[in-house]
C-alpha positions in Angstrom: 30.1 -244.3 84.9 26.8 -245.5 82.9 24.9 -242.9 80.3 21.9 -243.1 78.7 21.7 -241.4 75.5 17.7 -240.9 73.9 17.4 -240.3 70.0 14.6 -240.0 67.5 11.6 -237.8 68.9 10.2 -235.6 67.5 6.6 -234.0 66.0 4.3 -236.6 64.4 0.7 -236.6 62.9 -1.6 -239.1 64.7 -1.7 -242.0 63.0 1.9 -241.7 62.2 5.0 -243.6 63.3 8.5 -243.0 64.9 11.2 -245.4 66.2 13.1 -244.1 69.4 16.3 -245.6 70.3 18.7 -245.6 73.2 22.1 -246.3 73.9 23.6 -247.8 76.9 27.8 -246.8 77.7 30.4 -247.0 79.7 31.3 -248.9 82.5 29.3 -252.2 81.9 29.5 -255.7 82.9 26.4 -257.2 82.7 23.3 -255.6 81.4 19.9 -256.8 82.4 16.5 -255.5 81.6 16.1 -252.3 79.2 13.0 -250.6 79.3 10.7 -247.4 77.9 8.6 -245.2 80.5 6.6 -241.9 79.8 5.6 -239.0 81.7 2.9 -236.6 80.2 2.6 -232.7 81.3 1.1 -232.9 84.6 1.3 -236.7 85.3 3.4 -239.2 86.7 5.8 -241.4 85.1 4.7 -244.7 83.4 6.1 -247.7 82.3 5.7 -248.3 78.3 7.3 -251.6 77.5 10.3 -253.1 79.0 12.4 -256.2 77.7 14.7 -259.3 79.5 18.3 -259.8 78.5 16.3 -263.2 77.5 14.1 -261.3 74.9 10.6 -261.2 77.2 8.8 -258.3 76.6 6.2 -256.4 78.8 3.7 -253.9 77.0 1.5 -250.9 78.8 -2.2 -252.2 78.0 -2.2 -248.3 76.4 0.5 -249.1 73.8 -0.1 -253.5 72.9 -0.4 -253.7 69.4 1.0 -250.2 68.9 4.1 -250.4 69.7 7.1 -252.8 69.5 10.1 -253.2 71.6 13.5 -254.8 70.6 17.3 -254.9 71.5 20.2 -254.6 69.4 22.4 -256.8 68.6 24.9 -255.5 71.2 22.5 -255.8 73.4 23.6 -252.4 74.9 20.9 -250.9 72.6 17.1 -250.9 72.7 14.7 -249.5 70.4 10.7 -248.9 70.7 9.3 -248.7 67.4 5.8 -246.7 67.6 2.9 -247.0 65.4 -0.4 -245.8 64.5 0.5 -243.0 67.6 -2.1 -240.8 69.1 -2.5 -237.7 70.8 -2.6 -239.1 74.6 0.7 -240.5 73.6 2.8 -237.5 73.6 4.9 -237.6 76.2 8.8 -237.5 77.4 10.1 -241.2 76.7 12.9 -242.2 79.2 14.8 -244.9 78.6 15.6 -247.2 81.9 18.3 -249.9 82.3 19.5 -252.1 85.7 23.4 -252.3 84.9 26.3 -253.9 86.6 29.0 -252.2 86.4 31.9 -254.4 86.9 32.3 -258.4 87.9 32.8 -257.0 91.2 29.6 -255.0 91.7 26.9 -255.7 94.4 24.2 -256.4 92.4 22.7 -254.0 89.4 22.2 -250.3 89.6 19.2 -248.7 87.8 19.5 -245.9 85.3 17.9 -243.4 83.4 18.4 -241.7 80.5 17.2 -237.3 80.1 14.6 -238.1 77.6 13.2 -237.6 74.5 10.1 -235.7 73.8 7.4 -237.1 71.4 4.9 -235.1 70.5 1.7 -236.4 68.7 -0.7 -233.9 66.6 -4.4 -234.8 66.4 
């Protein structure tokens, strides 16, 4: 089995700064993309920044500039460092991975982590 495991949100002034992190375990061969969504009371989920096994990165227009995304060096690991946050960020963060499991798997599954809340003050 894969898990997901969310750390670092919390309450922030805008303007301020936090760095979530996640942590991929378990059963894992191969890991490809890692990735950051959001989902805001009453809205639907949104992708936030996501990043290749190769190091490419993708931003939401919302967060470019803002907000940085990086693995670790295990590369089981993926942080989003946030910056100079605002109000309409405050979301739940999920963090996202395609994993295969073993050598023998059928391709890679996708995954999700419970969350984090972030929660930006104005």
């Amino acid at each position: 089995q894969v898990q997901l495991v969310e750390s670092g949100g919390g309450l922030v002034q805008a303007g301020g700064s936090l760095r979530l992190s996640c942590a991929a375990s378990g059963s894992i061969f191969s890991i490809n993309a890692m990735g950051w969504y959001r989902q805001a009371p009453g809205k639907q989920r949104e992708l936030v920044a996501t990043i290749t096994s190769g190091g490419s990165t993708n931003y939401a227009d919302s967060v470019k500039g803002r907000f940085t995304i990086s693995r670790g060096n295990a590369k089981n690991t993926v942080y989003l460092q946030m910056n100079s946050l605002k109000s309409e960020d405050t979301a739940v963060y999920f963090c996202n991975t395609k994993i295969m499991a073993t050598a023998y798997s059928i391709g890679y599954g996708n995954y999700w982590g419970k969350g984090t809340l972030v929660t930006v003050s104005s």
